[in-house]
C-alpha positions in Angstrom: 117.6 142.9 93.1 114.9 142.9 90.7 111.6 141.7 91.5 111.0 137.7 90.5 114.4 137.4 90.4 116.4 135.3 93.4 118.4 137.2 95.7 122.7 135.8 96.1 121.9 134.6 99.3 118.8 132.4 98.4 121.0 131.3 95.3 123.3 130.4 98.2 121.3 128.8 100.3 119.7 126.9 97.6 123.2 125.6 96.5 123.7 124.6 100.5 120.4 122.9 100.5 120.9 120.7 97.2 124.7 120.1 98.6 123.4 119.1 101.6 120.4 116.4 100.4 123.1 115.0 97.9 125.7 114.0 100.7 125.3 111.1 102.4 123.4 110.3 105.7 126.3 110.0 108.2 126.6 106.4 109.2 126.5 106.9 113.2 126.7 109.7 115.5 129.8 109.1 117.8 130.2 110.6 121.5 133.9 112.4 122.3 134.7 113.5 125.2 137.9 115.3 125.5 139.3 118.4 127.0 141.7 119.4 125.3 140.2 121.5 122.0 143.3 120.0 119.7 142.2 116.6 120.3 138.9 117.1 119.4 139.0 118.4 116.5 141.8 115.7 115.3 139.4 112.9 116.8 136.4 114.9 114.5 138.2 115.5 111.7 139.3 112.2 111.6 135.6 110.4 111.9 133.6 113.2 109.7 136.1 112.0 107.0 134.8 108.0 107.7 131.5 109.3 107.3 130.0 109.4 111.0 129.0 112.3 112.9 130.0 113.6 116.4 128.6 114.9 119.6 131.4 116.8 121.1 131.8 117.3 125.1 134.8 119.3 126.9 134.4 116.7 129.9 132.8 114.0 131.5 129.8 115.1 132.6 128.8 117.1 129.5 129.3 113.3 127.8 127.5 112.1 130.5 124.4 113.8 129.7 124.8 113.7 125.9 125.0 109.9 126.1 121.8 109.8 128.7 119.9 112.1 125.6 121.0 109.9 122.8 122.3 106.5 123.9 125.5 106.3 121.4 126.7 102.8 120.6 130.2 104.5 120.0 131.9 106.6 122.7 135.7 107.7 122.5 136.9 109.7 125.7 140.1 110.9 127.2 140.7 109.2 130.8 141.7 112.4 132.2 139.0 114.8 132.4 137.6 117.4 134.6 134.0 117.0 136.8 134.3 113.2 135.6 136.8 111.3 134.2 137.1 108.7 131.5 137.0 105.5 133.8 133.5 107.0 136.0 132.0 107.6 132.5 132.4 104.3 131.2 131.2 102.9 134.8 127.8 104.8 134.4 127.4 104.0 131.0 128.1 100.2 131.8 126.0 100.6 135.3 122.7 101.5 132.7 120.2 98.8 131.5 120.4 98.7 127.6 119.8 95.9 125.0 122.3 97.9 122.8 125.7 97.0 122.6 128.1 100.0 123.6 131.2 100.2 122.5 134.0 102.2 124.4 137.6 103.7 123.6 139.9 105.4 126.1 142.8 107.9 124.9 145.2 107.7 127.6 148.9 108.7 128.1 148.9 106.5 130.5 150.7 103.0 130.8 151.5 100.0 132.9 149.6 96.7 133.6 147.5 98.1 136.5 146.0 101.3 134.6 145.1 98.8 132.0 143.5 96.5 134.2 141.9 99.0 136.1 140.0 100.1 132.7 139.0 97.3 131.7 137.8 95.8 134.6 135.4 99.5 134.2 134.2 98.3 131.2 136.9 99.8 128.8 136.9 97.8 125.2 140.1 99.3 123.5 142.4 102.2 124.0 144.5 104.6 121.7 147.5 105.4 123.2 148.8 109.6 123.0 150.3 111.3 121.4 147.3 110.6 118.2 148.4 108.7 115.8 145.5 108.8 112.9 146.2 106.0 111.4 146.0 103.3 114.6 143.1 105.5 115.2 141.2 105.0 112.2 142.1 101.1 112.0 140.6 101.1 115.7 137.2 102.7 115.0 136.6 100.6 111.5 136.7 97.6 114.0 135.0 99.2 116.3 132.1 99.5 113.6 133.0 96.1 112.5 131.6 94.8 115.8 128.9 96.9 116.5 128.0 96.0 113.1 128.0 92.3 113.9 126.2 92.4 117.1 123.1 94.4 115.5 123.3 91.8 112.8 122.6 89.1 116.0 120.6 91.9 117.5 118.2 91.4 114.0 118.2 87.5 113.4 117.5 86.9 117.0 114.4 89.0 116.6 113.4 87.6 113.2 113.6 84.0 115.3 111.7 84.8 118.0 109.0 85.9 115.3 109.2 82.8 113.3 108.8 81.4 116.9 105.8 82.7 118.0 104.2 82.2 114.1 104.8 78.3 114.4 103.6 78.3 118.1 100.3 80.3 117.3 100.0 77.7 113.9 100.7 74.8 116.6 98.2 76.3 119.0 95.5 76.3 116.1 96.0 72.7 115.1 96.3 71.5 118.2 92.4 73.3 118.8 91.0 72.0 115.5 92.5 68.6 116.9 90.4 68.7 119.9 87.4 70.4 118.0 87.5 67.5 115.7 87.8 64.3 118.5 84.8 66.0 120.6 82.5 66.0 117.3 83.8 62.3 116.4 83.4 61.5 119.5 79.5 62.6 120.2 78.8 61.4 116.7 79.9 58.1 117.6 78.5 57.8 120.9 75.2 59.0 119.0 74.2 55.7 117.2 76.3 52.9 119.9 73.2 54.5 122.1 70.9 53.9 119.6 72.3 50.0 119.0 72.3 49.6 123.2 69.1 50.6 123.3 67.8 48.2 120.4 69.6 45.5 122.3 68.5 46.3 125.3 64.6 46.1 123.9 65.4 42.5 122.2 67.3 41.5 125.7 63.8 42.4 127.3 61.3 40.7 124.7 63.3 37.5 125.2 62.8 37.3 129.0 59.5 37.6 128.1 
C-alpha cells in the first residue's frame, strides 16, 4: 500500500471499531450453564438477540466459578450436568451472602411433583421445560428481568431513605445541640443578675437588723 495511505485491514478494523461503539451496551451479562453445545448456543442466540450478554459454561463447576468471579443476578442451567449439577449449583449460589437478588432458571426434561419440589425447595425460581421452545423461553427471561428490575428499584429507594434518614437525624442532632447551647446561656445569664438582686436583698435584710 502506499505510504500515508490506510491499509484494508485497518480500514477493517476501523469499521469494527465504529460498529462496535454504535451498538448498544448489553443490558446484563447472563450465566448458562449447559452441556450440551446445541443448547447453548439456542439459549445465546436467543438472549444476544434481547440484548444481554452471556458467560457460557459446559458444566457446573465451570458456572460455579464464573458466578463466584462475577456474581450474575441471572443464571439459566440445565439440571443435569457433569462435575455438578443444576440443583448443587443453585444450593451454593443460595448458601452465599449477597444483598443482590439472584434469579435462577432450570432446563429440565424432567417432570413429576417431587423433582419440582425438590428444586425449588434448592432455591430454583422458574423452570423451562425441554425440548426448547423459544418462545416460552423468551416470555420467561423478560419476567425474569421484570423482577430483577423491580427489586433493584427497592434495592435504590431503600438506599435513598436511609439517606434522607440519616440527613434529618444529623439536622435533629444539631437542633437538638443548639437547644441545649441556648438553655445553658439563658440559663447563666439569668442566674447572673437573680444573684445580683439576692445579694442587694440580702444587704437591705442586714441594715434593717441593724
Amino acid at each position: 500500500p502506499k505510504k500515508g495511505r490506510p491499509t484494508s485491514r485497518k480500514r477493517l478494523e476501523w469499521y469494527a471499531l465504529c460498529i462496535s461503539a454504535s451498538l448498544p451496551k448489553p443490558k446484563m451479562d447472563i450465566l448458562v450453564a449447559d452441556d450440551d453445545c446445541t443448547d447453548r448456543f439456542l439459549l445465546n442466540s436467543a438472549l444476544r438477540e434481547l440484548g444481554h450478554s452471556v458467560t457460557e459454561t459446559t458444566n457446573g463447576s465451570e458456572a460455579w466459578e464464573a458466578w463466584k468471579r462475577h456474581r450474575h443476578q441471572l443464571i439459566i442451567s440445565d439440571w443435569m450436568m457433569p462435575c455438578i449439577d443444576g440443583l448443587e449449583l443453585c444450593r451454593r449460589i443460595r448458601a452465599e451472602e449477597t444483598c443482590q437478588l439472584n434469579y435462577i432458571i432450570l432446563i429440565t426434561a424432567r417432570e413429576g411433583n417431587a423433582n419440582y419440589l425438590e428444586a425449588m425447595n434448592s432455591g430454583v425460581d422458574d423452570f423451562i421445560s425441554k425440548p426448547f421452545d423459544r418462545h416460552r423461553f423468551v416470555a420467561r427471561v423478560r419476567a425474569a428481568m421484570r423482577i430483577l428490575g423491580l427489586n433493584r428499584s427497592l434495592h435504590l429507594a431503600n438506599v435513598d431513605l436511609e439517606r434522607r434518614v440519616e440527613e434529618r437525624t444529623a439536622e435533629l442532632q444539631k437542633a437538638l445541640q443548639t437547644k441545649n447551647e441556648f438553655l445553658s446561656r439563658a440559663s447563666h445569664e439569668l442566674r447572673t443578675p437573680m444573684n445580683h438582686i439576692l445579694g442587694f436583698a440580702h444587704l437591705l435584710a442586714s441594715k434593717k437588723g441593724l
